[in-house]
N, C-alpha and C positions, 0 to 999 in steps of 0.2 A: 506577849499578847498585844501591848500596846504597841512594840514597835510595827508591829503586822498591820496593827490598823492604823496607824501613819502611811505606811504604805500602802493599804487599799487608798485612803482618802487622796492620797498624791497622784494613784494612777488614776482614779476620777475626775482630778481638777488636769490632769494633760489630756483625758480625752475631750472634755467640758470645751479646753481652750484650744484643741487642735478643731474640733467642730465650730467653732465661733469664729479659728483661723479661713475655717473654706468657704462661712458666709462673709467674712471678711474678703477676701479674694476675689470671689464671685462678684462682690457688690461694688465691686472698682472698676473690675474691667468691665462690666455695665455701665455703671456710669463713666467712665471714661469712652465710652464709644457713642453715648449719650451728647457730652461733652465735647467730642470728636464734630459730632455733625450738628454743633450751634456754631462751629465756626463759617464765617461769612465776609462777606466785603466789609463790613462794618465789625465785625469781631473776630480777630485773626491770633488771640491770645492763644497759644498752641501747649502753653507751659501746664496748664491744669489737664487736659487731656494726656500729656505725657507722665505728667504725676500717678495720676490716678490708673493707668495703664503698667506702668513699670513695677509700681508697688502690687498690683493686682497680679500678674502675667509671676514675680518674680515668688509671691505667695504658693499660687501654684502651682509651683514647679516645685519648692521645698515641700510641698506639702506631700506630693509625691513620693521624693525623696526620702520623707520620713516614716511616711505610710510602706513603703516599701524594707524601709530596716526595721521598725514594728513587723512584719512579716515575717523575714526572715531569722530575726534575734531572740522577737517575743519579747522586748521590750521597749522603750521609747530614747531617741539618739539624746547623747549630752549635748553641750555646749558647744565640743569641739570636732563634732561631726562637719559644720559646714565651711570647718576654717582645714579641710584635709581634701585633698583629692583621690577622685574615686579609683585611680591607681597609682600613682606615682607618691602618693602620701605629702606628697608638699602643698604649700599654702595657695588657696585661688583668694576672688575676689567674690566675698560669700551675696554682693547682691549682684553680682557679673548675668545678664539673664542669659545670656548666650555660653556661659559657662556651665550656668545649671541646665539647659537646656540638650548640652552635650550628654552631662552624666544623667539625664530621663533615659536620651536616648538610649545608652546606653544598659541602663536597667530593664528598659525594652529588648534588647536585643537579649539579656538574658532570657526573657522570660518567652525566648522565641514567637513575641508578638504579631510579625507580620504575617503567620500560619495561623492566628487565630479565625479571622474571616478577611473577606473582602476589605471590609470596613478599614480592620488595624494595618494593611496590608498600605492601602490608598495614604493612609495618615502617616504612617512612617516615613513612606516616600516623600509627602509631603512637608514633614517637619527636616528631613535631612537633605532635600534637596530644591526648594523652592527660592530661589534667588531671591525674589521681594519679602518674603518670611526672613531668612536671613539678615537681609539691611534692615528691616524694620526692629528684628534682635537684635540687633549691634546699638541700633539706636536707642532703641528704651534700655537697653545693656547699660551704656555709656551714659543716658540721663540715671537707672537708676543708683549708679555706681560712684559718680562724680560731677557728672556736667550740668546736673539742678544747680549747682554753685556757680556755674562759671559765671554769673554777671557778679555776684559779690567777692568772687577771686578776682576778677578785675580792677573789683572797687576797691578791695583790699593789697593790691599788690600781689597776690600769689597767683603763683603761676599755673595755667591749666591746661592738663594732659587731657583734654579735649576739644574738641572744636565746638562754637555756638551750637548748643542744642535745636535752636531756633531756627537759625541757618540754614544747619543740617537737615530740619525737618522741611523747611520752605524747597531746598534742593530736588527732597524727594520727592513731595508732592510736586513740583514741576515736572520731573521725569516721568513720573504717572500720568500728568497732562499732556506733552508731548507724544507718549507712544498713540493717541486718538487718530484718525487720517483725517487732516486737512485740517490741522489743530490751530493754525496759523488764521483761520478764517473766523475762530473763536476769540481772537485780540485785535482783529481789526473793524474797521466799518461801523452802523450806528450801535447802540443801546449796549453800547460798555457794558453798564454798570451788572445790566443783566446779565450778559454772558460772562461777566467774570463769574456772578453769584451762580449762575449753570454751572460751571467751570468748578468752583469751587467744591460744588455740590456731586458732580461727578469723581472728585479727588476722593471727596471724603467717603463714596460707597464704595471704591476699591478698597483703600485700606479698611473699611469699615468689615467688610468681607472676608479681606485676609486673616484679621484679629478672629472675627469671629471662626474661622473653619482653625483658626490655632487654638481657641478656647476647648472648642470643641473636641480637636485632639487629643488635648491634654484631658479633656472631663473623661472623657471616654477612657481611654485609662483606669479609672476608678471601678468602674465594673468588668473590664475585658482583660485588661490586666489581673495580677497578682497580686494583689492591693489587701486581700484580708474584709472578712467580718467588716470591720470599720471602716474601710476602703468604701466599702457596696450602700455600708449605711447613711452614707453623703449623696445620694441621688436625687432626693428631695431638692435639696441646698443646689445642686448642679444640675437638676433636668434642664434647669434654664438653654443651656448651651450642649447638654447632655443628647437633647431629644432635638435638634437645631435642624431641619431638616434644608436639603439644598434649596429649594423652591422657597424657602423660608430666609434665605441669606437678606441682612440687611434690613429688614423688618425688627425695628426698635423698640421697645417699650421703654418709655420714661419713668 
């Protein structure tokens, strides 16, 4: 009798902390897109936006993950569920977001997703084929995996298997600025300062858009998907990004 009720009490404190994990999640990648678009001419700190995003993005994608073996096992994953990969049984890199990212997909393509409607149909496309979705995975992948260090691997002497996170993100946000026509007319002539802060401000609503219709993807998920009871019961916690409608992209709340 008591070992039973150890175990009621156990399975209540993993749902307790898997519910706390989604508004945990949720509350990142908000603020990180919050945080996204305070950058400006005068604040170009890009490192707390990418914190706050990696850890957020890479939250729910596990949470998925787990929602999804909860489904299927009727029980909650051990420890060493996110150190195995979803075929080949050898080691990933468990905050890799472009890793977990593959194996959603893939739990999607079980649950013959893109026949659900319109909706899951546009979003899968979307998740498996969007170029700028892609590099922007690689990169919050690779900050949240290793390259948050790389100025104290510097400082410290070790070596790093990435490139300036900082860099990298300045790279992209140029190439975002570049595809504009006549982008060239935007750096030169009078009032700098202002069209850099235009400029900058245009950067940050692309990806800010991107993020967001990836959130969205992934929220949606939770009800259209095969997610379970518990899966459905986080809608609350995720209308935010759940109910996001297009005419709505980019529209922030602080």
């Amino acid at each position: 009798m008591e070992n039973n009720q150890t175990t009621i009490q156990s399975e209540i404190q993993k749902k307790l902390a898997l519910i706390e994990e989604v508004e945990t999640a949720i509350f990142f990648i908000r603020e990180g897109l919050v945080s996204l678009n305070r950058l400006d001419g005068a604040n170009d700190f890009a490192h707390l936006p990418l914190f706050l995003l990696s850890s957020g993005f890479e939250r729910l994608l596990k949470l998925i993950i787990c929602l999804d073996y909860i489904q299927r096992t009727g029980k909650f994953p051990d420890a060493s569920s996110f150190k195995k990969n979803r075929n080949d049984r050898k080691g990933i890199k468990i905050h890799d977001i472009g890793n977990l990212l593959k194996w959603v997909i893939d739990v999607a393509k079980k649950w013959k997703y893109t026949e659900r409607c319109a909706a899951t149909n546009a979003d899968m496309s979307f998740l498996q084929n969007d170029d700028d979705l892609q590099r922007v995975v690689e990169l919050l992948g690779a900050y949240g995996n290793n390259a948050r260090y790389y100025n104290m691997n510097v400082i410290t002497g070790e070596k790093n298997s990435t490139d300036d996170p900082k860099q990298t993100f300045d790279s992209y946000c140029t190439d975002i600025f570049t595809r504009q026509p006549n982008w060239q007319e935007k750096i030169t002539g009078e009032n700098l300062g202002e069209k850099l802060d235009e400029s900058i401000l245009y950067v940050n609503r692309q990806i800010t858009i991107l993020l967001q219709r990836f959130a969205r993807a992934l929220c949606r998920m939770f009800t259209l998907g095969k997610l379970g009871q518990l899966g459905s019961q986080q809608t609350g916690t995720i209308g935010y990004f759940l109910f996001l409608k297009n005419e709505d992209l980019y529209k922030l709340k602080s």
